[in-house]
TILUM-52660 format. One record per residue (C-alpha): x, y, z; residue in one letter. Coordinates in steps of 0.001 Angstrom, whole numbers, plus 524288, in hexadecimal, padded with zeros to 5 digits. Layout:
<pts>
XYZa ...
</pts>
This chain:
<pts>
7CBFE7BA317FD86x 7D75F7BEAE805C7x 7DB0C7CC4280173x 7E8AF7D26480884x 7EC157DF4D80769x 7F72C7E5B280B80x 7F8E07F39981055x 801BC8001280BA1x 808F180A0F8115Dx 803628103781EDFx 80002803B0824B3x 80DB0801AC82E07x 80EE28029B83A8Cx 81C2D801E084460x 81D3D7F28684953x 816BF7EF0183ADAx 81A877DF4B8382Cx 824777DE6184507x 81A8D7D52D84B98x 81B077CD0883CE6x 829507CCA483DE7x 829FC7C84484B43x 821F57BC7584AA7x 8233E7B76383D6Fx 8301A7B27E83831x 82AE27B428829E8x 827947C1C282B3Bx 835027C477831A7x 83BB47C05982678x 835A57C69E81E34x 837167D42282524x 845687D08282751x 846557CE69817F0x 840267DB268173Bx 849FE7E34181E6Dx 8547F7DD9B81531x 84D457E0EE808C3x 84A267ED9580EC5x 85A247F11F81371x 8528D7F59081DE1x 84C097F0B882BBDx 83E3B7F3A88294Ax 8386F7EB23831FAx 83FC37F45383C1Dx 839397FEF383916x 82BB57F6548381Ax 82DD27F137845FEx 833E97FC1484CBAx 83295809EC8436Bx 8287E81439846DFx 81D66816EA83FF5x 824988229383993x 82F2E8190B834F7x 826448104C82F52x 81F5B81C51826DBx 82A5981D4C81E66x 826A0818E981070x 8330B80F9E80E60x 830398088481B58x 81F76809F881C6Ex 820938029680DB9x 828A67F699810F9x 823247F42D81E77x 815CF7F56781AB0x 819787EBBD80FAFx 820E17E22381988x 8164D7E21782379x 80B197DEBF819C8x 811F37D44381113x 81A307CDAF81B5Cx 80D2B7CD138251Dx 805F67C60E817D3x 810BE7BC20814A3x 813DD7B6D88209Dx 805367B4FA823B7x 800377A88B822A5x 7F3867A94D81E94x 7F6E07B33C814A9x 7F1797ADAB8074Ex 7EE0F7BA2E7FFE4x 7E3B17B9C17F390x 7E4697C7037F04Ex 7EC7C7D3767F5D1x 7EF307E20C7F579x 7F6547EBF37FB95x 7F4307FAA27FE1Dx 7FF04802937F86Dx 80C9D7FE0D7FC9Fx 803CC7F13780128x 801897ECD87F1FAx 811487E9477F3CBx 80D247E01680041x 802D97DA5A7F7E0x 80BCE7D6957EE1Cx 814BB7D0487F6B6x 808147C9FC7FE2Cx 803DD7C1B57F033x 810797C1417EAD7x 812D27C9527E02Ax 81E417CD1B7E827x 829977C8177F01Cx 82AAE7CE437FD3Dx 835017D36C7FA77x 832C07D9037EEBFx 827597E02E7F3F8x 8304A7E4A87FF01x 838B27EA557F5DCx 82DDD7F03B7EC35x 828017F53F7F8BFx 835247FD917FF27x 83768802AA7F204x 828AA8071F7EECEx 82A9780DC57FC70x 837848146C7F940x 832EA817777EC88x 8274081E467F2B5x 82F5A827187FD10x 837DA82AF77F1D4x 82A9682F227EAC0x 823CD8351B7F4B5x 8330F83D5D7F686x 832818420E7E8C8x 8237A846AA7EA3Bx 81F7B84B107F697x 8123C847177F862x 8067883F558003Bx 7FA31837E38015Ex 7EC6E83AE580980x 7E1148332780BD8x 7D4268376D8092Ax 7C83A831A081130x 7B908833FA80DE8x 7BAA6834357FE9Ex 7B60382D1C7F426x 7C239828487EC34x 7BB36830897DF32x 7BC2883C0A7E617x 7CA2E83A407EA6Bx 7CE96837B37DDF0x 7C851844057D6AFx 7CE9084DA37E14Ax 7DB7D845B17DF4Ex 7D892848BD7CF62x 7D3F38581C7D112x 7E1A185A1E7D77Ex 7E8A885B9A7CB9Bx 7F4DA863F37CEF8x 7FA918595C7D916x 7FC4B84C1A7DA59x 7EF07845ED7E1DEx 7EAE9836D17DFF5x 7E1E382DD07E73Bx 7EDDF823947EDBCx 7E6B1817D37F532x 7D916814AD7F5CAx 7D633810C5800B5x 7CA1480B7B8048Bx 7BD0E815578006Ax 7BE96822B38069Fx 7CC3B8237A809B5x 7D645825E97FD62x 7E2DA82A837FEF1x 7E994834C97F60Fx 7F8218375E7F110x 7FCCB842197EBF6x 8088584CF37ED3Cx 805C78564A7F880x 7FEA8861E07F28Dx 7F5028592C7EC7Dx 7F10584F8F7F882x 7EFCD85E5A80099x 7E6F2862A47F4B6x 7DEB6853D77F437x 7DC6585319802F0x 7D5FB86162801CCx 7CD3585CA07F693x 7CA4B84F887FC23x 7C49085544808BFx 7BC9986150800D0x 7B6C7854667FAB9x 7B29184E2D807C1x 7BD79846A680BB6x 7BD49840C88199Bx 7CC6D843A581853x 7D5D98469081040x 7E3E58472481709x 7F2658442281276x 7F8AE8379681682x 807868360481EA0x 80D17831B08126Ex 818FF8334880AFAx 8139B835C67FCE9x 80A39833C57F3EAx 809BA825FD7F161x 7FFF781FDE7E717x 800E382B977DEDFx 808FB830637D1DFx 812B98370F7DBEAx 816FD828C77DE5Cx 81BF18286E7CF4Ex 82B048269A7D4AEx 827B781C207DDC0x 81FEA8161C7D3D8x 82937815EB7C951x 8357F8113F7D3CCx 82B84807607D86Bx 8268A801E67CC3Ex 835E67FE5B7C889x 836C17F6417D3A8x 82AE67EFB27D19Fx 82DD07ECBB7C36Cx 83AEE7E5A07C85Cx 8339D7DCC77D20Ex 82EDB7CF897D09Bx 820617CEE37D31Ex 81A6E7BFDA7D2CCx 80D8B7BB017CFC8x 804097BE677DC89x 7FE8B7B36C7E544x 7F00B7BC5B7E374x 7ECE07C7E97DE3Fx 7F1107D4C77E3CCx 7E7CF7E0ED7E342x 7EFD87ECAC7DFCAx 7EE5D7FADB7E2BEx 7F00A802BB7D4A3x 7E2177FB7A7D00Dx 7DC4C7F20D7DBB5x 7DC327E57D7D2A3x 7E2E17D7A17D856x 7EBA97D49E7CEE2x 7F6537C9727CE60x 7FCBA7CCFD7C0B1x 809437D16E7C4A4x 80BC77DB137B9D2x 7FF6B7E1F37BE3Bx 803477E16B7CB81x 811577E7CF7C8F1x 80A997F32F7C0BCx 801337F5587CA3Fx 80AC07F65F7D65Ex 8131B7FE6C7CD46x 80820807DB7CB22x 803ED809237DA7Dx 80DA6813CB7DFFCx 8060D81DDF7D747x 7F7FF817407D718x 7EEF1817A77E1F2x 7EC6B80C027EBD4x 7DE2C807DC7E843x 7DCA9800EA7F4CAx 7CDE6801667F465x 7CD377FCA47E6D3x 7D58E7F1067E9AEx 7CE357ED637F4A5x 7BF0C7ED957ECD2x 7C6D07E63B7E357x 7CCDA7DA4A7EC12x 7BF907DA1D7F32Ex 7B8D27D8C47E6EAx 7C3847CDF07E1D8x 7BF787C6907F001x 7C69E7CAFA7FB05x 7C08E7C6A280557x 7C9997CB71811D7x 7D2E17D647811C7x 7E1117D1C0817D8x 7EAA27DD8181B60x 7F8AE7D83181CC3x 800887E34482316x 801687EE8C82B97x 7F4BB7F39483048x 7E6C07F35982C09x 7E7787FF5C822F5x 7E0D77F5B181861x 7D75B7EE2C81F79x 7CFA77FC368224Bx 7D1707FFEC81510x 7C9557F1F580F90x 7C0577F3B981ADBx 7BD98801A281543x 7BCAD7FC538059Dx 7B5407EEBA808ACx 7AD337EFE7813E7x 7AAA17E04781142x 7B8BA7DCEA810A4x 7C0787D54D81C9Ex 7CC267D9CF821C5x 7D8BE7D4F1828B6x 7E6857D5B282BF9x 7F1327CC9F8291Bx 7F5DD7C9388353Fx 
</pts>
């Protein structure tokens, strides 16, 4: 079975999707419709910005998103039977098998990202991968820290977790992590922490959005980050993206669980090849390859 996947924040690059735009009159469209829904010329800043421009939370989210979905729906041999996304990518998935109208997931997207800047704003805080672990011991450093906020954030792939958590407490973890034997332990260029209870605002703004949008019935299942399971119920699937600001991306988990459910080849639509390492790393058996 085909399984596409779809990757998150950290995968975009300067030039991202101008080659798509240039020679494919479906894809232009729909970056053209994008700048309109937007109010603003993204694809500018895709094509032309800097690297530092394209860091920015409201811009990364969206052009991340636009890369990845528009790359899988004017593609055509793209016939998905199951997908997921890391992160912001669950939103591309969505869009990928249906559940959502482009640009509805566009919209979702730019205000999950706005809602996230605002969050990070009111709590100053950050992330930091940790390398050499096993995800047990991870977790019960994250749980001794009791006097600051500390989580496990994404899973990976096995031995590399990342961590969220205000500032005091991800100083305090990485400490602990590498008295316990990590390989390393060291805070990430981001603006916040994101998959963890500091992303309560975000969640809450977010969730209201999500609750007004029409979600239809998916085309195949998608396999979502809060608990790695393929669902196509659509209440479940609302509740579960709902849920995902503050939960952690079980990336691993998700993976085991479409390989067990018969993936058979690994297809990353978007920027980069962030996820194709990360499968390689979790299913040693698995193929792997880009949506191009």
């Amino acid at each position: 079975m085909k399984a596409y996947v779809f990757p998150g924040q950290g995968a975009q690059y300067p030039g991202m999707g101008k080659e798509l735009y240039e020679n494919n009159a479906d894809a232009k469209k729909l970056f053209d419709e994008a700048n309109e829904i937007l109010g603003f010329d993204i694809t500018k800043i895709m094509f032309e910005g800097t690297a530092e421009e394209l860091k920015e939370t409201k811009v990364t989210q969206p052009a991340v998103f636009l890369h990845s979905v528009i790359n899988a729906l004017v593609h055509p041999d793209f016939k998905p039977e199951m997908v997921a996304g890391h992160s912001l990518g669950e939103f591309s998935a969505l869009v990928a098998n249906g559940t959502l109208t482009f640009s509805d997931g566009l919209k979702l997207v730019y205000k999950r990202a706005l809602a996230m800047q605002k969050a990070c704003e009111i709590n100053p805080s950050t992330m930091a991968a940790v390398l050499g672990l096993e995800d047990e011991v991870v977790e019960k450093i994250c749980d001794e820290i009791s006097d600051e906020v500390v989580v496990p954030a994404n899973y990976n792939c096995p031995g590399q977790l990342v961590i969220s958590g205000s500032n005091k407490g991800i100083e305090i973890a990485c400490e602990k992590m590498k008295e316990a034997g990590a390989k390393r332990a060291l805070p990430l260029p981001v603006g916040g922490a994101f998959h963890s209870p500091l992303m309560e605002p975000a969640r809450e703004e977010l969730a209201k959005a999500i609750e007004e949008t029409q979600f239809n019935e998916p085309k195949c299942p998608v396999y979502q980050n809060v608990n790695a399971q393929g669902s196509i119920d659509v209440e479940a699937i609302k509740s579960n993206l709902i849920a995902q600001l503050t939960a952690p991306v079980r990336w691993t988990q998700s993976v085991h669980q479409m390989v067990q459910d018969g993936a058979s080849i690994f297809i990353e639509s978007g920027p980069g090849k962030v996820l194709q390492g990360l499968v390689k790393k979790i299913n040693r058996e698995s193929e792997v390859a880009q949506l191009s």
